[in-house]
C-alpha positions in Angstrom: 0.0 0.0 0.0 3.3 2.5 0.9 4.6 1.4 -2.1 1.8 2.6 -4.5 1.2 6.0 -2.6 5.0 6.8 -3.5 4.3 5.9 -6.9 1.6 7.9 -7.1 3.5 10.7 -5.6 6.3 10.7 -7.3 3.8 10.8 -10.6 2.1 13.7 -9.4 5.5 15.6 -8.4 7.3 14.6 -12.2 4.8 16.8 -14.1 5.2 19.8 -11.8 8.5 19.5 -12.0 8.5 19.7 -15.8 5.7 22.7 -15.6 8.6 24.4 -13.4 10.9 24.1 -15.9 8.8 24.9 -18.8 8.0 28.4 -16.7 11.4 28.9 -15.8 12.3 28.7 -19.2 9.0 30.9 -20.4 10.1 33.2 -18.4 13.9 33.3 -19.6 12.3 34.0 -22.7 10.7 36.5 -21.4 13.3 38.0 -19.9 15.5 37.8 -23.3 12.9 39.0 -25.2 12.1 42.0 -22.9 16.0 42.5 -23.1 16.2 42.1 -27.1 13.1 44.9 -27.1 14.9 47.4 -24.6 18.0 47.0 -26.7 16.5 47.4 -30.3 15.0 50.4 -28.1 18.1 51.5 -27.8 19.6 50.7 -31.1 16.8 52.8 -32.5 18.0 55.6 -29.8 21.4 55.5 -30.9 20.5 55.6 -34.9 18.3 58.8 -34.1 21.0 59.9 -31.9 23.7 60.2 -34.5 21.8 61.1 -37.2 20.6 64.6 -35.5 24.1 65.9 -35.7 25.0 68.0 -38.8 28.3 68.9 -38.0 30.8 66.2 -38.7 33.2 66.1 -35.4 29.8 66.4 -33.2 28.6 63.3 -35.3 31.8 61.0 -34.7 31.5 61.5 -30.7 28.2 61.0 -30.6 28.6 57.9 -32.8 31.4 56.6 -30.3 29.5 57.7 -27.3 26.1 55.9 -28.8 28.2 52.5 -29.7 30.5 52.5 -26.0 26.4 52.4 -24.5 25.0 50.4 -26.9 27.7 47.4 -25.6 28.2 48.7 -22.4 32.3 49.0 -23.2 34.1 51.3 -20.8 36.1 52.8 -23.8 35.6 53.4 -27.2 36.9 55.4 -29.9 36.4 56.1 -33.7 39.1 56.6 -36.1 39.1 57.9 -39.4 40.8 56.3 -42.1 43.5 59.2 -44.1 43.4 60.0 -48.2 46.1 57.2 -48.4 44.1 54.5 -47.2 46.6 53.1 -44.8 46.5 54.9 -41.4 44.5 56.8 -39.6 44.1 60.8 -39.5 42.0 61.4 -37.0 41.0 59.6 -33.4 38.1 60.2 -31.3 37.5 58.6 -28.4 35.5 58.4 -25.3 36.2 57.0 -21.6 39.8 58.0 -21.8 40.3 61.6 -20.5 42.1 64.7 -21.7 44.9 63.8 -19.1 45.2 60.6 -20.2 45.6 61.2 -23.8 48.3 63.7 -23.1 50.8 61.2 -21.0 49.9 58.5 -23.6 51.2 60.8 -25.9 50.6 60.8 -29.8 47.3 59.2 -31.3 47.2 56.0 -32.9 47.9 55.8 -36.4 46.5 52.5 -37.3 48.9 49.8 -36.9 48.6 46.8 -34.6 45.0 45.6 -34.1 44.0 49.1 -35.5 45.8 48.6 -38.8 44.0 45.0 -38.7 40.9 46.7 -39.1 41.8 48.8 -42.1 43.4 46.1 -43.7 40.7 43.7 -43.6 37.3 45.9 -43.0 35.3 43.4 -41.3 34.2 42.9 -37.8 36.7 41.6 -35.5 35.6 40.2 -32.3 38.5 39.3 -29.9 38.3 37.8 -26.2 41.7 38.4 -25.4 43.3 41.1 -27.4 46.9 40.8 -26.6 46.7 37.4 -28.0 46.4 38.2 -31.4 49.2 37.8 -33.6 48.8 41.8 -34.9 49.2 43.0 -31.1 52.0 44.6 -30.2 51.0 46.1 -27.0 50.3 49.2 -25.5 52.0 52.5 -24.8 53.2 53.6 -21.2 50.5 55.5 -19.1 47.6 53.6 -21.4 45.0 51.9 -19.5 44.6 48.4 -19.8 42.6 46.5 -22.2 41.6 43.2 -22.4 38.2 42.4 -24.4 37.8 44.0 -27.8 35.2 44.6 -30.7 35.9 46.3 -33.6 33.5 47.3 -36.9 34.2 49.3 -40.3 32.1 52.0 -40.9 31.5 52.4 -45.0 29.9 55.9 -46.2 29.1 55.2 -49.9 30.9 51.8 -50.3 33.9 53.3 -49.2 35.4 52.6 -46.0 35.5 56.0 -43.7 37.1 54.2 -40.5 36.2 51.7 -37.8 34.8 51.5 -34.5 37.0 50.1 -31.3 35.3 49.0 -28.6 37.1 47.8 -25.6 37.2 46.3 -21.7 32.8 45.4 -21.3 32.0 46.3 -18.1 31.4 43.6 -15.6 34.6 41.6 -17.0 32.1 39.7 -20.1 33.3 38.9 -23.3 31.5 40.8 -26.3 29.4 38.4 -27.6 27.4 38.0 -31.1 24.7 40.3 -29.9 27.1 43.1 -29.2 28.7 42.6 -32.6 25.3 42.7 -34.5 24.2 45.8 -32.9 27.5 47.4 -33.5 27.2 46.1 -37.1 23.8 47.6 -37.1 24.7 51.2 -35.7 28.2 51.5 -38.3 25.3 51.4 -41.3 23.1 54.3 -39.8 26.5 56.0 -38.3 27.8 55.7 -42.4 24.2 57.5 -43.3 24.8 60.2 -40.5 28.5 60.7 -42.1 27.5 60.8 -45.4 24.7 63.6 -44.3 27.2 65.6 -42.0 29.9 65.5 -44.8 27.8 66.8 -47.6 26.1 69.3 -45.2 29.7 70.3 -44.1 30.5 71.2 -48.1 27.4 72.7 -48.7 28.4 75.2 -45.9 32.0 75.5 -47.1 30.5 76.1 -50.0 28.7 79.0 -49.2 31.4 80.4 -47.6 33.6 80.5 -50.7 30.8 82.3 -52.6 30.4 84.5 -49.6 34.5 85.5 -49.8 34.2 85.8 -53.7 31.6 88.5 -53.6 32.5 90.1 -51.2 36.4 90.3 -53.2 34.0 91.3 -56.2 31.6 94.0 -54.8 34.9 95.9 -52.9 36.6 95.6 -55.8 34.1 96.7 -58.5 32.4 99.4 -55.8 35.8 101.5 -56.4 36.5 100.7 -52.4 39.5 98.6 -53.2 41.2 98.7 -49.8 42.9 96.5 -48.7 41.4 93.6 -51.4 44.7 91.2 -50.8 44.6 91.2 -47.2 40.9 90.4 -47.6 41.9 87.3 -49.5 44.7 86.3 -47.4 41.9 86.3 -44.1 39.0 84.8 -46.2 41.4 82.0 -47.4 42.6 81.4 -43.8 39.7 81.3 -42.3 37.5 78.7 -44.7 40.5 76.3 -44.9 41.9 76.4 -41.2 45.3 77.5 -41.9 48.0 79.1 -39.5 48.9 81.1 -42.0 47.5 82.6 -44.5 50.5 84.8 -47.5 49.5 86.4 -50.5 52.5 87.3 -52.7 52.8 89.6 -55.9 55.6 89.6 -58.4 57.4 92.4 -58.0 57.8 94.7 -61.4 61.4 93.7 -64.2 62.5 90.8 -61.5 61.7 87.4 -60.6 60.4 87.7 -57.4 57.5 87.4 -55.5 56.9 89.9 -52.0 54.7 89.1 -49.5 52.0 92.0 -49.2 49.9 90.2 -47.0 50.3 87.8 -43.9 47.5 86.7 -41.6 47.9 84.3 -38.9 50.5 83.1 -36.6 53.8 85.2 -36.5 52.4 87.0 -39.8 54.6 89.7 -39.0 57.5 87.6 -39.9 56.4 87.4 -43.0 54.9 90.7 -44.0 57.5 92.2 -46.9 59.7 89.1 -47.6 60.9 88.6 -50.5 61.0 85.4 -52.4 62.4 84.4 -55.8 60.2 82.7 -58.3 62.8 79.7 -58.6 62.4 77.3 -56.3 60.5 78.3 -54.4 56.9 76.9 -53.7 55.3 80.2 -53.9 57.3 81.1 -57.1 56.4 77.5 -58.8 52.8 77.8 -58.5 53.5 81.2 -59.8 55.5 80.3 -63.0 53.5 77.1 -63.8 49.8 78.7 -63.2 49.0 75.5 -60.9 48.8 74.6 -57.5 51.6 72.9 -55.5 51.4 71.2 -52.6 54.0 70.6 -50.1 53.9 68.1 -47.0 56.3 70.1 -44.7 57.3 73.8 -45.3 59.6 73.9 -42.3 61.7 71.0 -44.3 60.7 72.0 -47.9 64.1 72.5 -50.0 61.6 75.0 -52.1 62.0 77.5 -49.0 65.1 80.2 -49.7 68.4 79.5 -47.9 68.9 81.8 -44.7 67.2 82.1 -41.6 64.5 79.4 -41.0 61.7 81.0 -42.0 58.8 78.4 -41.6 59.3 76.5 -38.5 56.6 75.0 -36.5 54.5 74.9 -39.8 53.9 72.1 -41.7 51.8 71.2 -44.9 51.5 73.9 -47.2 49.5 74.5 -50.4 50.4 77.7 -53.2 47.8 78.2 -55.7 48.1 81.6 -58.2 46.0 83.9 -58.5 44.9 84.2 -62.3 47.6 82.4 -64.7 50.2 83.2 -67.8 50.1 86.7 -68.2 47.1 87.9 -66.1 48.9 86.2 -62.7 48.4 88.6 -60.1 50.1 86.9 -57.4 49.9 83.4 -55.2 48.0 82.5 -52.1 50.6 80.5 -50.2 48.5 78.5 -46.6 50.0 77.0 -44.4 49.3 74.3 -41.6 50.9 73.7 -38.8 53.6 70.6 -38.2 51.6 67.5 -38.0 48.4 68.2 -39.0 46.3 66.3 -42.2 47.6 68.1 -45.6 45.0 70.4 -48.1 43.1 67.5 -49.9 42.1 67.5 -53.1 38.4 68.4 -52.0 39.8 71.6 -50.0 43.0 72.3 -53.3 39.6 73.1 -55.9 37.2 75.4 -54.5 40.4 77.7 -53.6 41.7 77.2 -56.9 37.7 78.3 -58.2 37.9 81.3 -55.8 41.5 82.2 -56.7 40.5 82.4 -60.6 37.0 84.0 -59.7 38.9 87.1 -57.4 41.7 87.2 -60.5 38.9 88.2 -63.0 37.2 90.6 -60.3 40.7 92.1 -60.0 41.3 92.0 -63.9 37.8 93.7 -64.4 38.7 96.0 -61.5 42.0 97.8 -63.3 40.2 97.5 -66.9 37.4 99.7 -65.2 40.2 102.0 -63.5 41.7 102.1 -66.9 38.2 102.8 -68.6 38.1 105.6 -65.6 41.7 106.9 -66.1 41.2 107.2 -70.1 38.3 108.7 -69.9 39.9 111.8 -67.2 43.2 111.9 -69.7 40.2 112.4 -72.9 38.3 115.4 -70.5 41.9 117.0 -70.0 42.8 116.5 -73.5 39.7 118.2 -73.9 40.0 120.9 -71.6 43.3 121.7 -73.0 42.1 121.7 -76.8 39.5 124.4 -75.2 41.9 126.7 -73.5 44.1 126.6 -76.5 41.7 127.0 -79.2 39.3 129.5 -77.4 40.5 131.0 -74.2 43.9 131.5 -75.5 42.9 133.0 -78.5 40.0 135.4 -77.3 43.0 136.7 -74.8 45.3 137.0 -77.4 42.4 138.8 -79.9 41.8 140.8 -76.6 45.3 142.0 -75.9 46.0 143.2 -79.5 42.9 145.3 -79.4 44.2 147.0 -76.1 47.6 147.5 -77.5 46.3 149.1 -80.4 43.7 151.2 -78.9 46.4 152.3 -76.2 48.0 154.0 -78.7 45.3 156.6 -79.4 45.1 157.3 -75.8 46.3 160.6 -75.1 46.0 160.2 -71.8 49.4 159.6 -70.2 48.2 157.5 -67.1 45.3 155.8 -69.0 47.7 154.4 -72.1 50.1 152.9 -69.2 47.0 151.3 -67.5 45.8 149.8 -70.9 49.5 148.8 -71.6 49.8 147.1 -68.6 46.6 145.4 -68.7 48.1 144.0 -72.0 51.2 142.2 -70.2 48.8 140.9 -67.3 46.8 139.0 -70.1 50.1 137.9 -71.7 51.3 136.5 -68.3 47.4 134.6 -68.0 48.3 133.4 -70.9 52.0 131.9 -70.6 50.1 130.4 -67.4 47.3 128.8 -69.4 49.7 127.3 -71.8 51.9 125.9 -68.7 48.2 124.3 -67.5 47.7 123.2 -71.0 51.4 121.5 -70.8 50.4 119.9 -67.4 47.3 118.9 -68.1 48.8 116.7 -71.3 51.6 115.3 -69.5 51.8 112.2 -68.1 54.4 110.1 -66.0 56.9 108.3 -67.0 55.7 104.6 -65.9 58.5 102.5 -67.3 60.5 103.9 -65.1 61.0 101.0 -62.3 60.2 101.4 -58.6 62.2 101.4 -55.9 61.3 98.1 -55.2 62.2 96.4 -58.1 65.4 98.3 -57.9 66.1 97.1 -54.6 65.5 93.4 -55.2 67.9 94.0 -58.7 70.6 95.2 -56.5 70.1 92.6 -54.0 70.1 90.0 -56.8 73.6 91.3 -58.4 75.1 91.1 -54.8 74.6 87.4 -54.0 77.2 86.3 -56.9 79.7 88.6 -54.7 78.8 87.0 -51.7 78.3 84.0 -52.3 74.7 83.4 -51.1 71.5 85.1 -51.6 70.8 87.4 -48.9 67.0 87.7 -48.0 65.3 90.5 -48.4 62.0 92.5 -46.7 59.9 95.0 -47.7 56.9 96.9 -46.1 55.0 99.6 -46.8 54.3 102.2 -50.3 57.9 102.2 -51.4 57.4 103.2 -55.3 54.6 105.9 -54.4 55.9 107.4 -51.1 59.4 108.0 -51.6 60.8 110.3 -53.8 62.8 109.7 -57.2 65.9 111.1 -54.9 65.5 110.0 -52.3 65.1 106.3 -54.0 68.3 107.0 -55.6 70.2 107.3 -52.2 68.6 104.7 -51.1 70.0 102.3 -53.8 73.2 103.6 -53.7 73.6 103.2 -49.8 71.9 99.3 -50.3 74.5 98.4 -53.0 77.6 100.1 -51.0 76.3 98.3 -47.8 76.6 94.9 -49.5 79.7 95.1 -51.4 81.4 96.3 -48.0 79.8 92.8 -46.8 81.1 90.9 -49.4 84.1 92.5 -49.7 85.3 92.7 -45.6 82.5 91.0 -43.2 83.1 87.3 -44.5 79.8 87.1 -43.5 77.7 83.6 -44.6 74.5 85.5 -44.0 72.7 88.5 -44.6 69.2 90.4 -44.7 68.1 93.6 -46.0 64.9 95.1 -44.5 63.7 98.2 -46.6 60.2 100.0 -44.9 58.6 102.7 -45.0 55.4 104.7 -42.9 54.5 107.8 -45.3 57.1 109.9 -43.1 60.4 108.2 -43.3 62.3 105.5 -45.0 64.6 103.0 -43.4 67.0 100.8 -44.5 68.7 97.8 -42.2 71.4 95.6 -43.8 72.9 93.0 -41.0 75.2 90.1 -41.5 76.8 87.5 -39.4 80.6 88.6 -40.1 83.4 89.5 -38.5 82.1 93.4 -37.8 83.8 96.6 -38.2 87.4 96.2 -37.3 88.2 99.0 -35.2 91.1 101.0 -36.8 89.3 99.8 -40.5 88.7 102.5 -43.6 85.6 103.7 -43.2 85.5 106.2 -46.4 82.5 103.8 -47.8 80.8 104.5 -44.6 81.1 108.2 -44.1 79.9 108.3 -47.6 76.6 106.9 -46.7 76.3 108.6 -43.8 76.3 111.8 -45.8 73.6 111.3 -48.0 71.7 110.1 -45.3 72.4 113.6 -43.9 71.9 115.7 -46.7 68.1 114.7 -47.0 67.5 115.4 -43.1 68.2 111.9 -41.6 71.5 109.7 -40.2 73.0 106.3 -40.2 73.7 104.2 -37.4 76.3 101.1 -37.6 76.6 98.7 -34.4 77.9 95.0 -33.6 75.5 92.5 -33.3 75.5 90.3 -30.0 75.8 86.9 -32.2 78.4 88.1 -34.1 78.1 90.9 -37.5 77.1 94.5 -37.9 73.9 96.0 -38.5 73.7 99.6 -40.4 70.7 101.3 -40.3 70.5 104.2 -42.7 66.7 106.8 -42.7 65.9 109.6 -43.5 62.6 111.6 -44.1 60.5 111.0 -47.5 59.2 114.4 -47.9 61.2 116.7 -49.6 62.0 120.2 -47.9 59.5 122.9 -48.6 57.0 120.4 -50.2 54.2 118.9 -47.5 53.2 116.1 -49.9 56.0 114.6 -50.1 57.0 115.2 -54.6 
């Protein structure tokens, strides 16, 4: 009887053990189901997360920030892949902070497990990472890593970069659920890139129509200004330079000077002159194209002498106009390490250069339209004095001499007389107007500038290197012809007395001027001015100097060399305006 009532028992307790199971299992189910939902709830979070931004470096954080939650990793980072396809030229990351990043050091640049990634773009799921075979370890000061998920993200069938994901919380590994969510997020983060990036160059866009009409309207409004230093701070600005040059040949040499500088240390750079050959500047300028370089600071197109470009790094020259119509270059420059001018940034500053060459050509053809059309209305004027004024006078004056005669009148004759020399003296002054007014200047005549640089250029033979050269400021319209003649006299003196006694291996000439005065430095790195030394050449230039109202100072420099400043005024005695 004991027997069967187990039995029976045990039958009744079998089915409720399997109706346990079943509802533990239900609600496992349940449970995985709930946690599938609240995760597709927060995939679909993510993807409308990502895809709110509109500017691009807002976008990639959010995207790392929305995948690190997404697999509950305690770090992850994004990286974008460079123009060469082999490393990495950016790196965003998240769960690593600003300290961090600093004692690690330098970003990644794709090798390793990273460089896995962009070899082979496909996901790469890893439960140990330092036991792959394309590990090699981690910097000092990094934090450790153990568990790692990577995914490519692909904007347009091309690869843009990948996702890392490392270390998920509670010490799991990242299973296939993490890796098809993260799969899932890359396609909508590629969408949100692909939007971001064309929203990005519809903006740059608009900028560079901005900067070309406002070049245009100054330009063609007759409020020229300052229209180069407009472009040297437009072209700086849209394209994220350090620095930002615009060069223009200068006139019978083969040179280029900088007119404007904007940017770091611009003032170094404001005046300097550069010679066409070889020279990035002066290729972009001869061939009518742009040139790239990836390191000004080491570029063998830079002039010998001082280092001129340090801390700066990729560089881009693009002319303005070509051939005959070149105006000048537009010479930007980056600073060391950072991404080169792409190919996508090199054309719509090539567009703009052209477009503000043709504002700038249509500017001087209406300033020539405007400057014919004054020398026609004094041609004009002139033909009217002559042919009428002069000649009504003339009519006039003969009438008064001949009636003086038959004045009896001893006082009235001599008044009538002498009214006929004053309207011979109004007319000797008509015809001088008439000669003024049909004159023009000589402009074949070279400026002082050009003059300078030719004199600079015959020296380096003599000296055996090409000294540089810097020039600021209205040289050819605010000093005098004279005065320009002293002034190259005194520039050639001062370098032949270099070549001839400094045994110098360097020199610079710096030639400015303010509207009031003129002042010219020549240094060198010689031996100096011996004491007990001729100094005929010397007093000579010290003379001139004094003759037009200034002086000349010489003094040892305190690494070595002389420095000779020579300046006087640039308005001539007795003439406020300086002619």
């Amino acid at each position: 009887m004991t027997g069967s009532e187990d039995a029976r028992q045990a039958r009744v307790r079998l089915p409720q053990l399997r109706l346990d199971e079943l509802l533990e299992e239900l609600q496992a189910r349940l449970d995985a189901a709930r946690g599938t939902r609240d995760r597709v709830h927060s995939l679909l979070g993510a993807v409308l997360s990502v895809g709110r931004e509109l500017e691009l470096r807002q976008a990639l954080y959010s995207i790392v920030e929305a995948a690190t939650a997404l697999v509950d990793a305690r770090y992850g980072a994004l990286g974008v892949i460079g123009a060469d396809g082999r490393r990495l030229s950016a790196f965003y990351t998240v769960g690593v902070t600003d300290e961090q990043i600093t004692r690690i050091g330098d970003l990644p640049e794709g090798h390793g497990i990273l460089g896995e990634l962009i070899h082979r773009p496909e996901a790469l799921r890893l439960p140990v990472l330092s036991a792959h075979a394309s590990s090699h370890g981690f910097p000092p000061d990094h934090p450790p890593m153990h568990t790692f998920l990577g995914v490519p993200i692909t904007v347009r069938d091309q690869v843009f970069g990948n996702l890392y994901l490392t270390e998920k919380r509670g010490g799991a590994e990242f299973d296939e659920d993490d890796e098809a969510v993260l799969s899932t997020l890359a396609v909508a983060a590629g969408v949100a890139i692909d939007n971001a990036r064309l929203y990005e160059e519809s903006r740059l866009r608009e900028r560079w129509l901005r900067a070309n009409a406002e070049v245009t309207r100054r330009l063609m409004s007759g409020a020229r200004g300052d229209v180069l230093g407009l472009i040297a701070e437009r072209t700086g600005e849209i394209t994220d330079a350090a620095l930002a040059v615009v060069a223009v040949p200068v006139k019978d040499t083969d040179s280029l000077v900088v007119e404007r500088a904007v940017g770091e240390e611009a003032e170094r750079y404001r005046g300097l002159v550069l010679p066409v050959k070889g020279t990035l500047a002066g290729q972009a300028f001869a061939d009518g194209t742009s040139v790239t370089g990836a390191d000004l600071s080491h570029d063998a197109r830079v002039p010998a002498g001082p280092p001129l470009f340090g801390g700066l790094g990729p560089a881009v020259a693009v002319p303005i106009g070509s051939g005959d119509n070149a105006r000048g270059v537009v010479l930007l420059v980056r600073r060391s390490g950072e991404a080169g001018f792409s190919e996508k940034e090199r054309e719509p500053l090539r567009d703009f250069a052209a477009q503000a060459a043709v504002a700038m050509e249509l500017a001087e053809r209406r300033a020539d339209a405007e400057q014919i059309a004054l020398l026609e209305d004094r041609d004009r004027i002139a033909r009217d004095l002559h042919d009428l004024a002069i000649q009504r006078l003339f009519a006039t004056g003969m009438t008064l001499q001949s009636a003086g005669r038959l004045i009896d009148h001893r006082e009235a004759s001599d008044r009538v007389f002498r009214a006929v020399d004053d309207l011979d003296e109004t007319i000797k002054i008509i015809r001088s107007t008439i000669f003024g007014l049909r004159s023009r200047a000589d402009d074949a005549a070279p400026g002082l500038r050009a003059r300078a640089v030719r004199v600079v250029g015959e020296a380096a033979p003599l000296l055996g290197f090409a000294p540089g050269v810097r020039m600021e400021g209205l040289l050819d319209t605010h000093v005098p012809r004279e005065t320009a003649d002293h002034v190259v006299a005194v520039l050639s003196e001062s370098l032949s007395n270099v070549a001839r006694h400094a045994r110098a291996g360097r020199a610079e000439v710096v030639l400015v001027t303010d509207g009031n005065e003129v002042r010219l430095t020549v240094t060198d790195d010689g031996v100096g001015i011996p004491a007990g030394g001729r100094r005929s050449g010397l007093a000579n230039m010290a003379e001139r100097a004094r003759k037009l109202g200034g002086d000349m100072e010489t003094a040892d420099r305190a690494g070595g060399g002389t420095a000779l400043v020579w300046h006087v005024p640039v308005r001539e005695a007795g003439d406020p305006s300086g002619r």
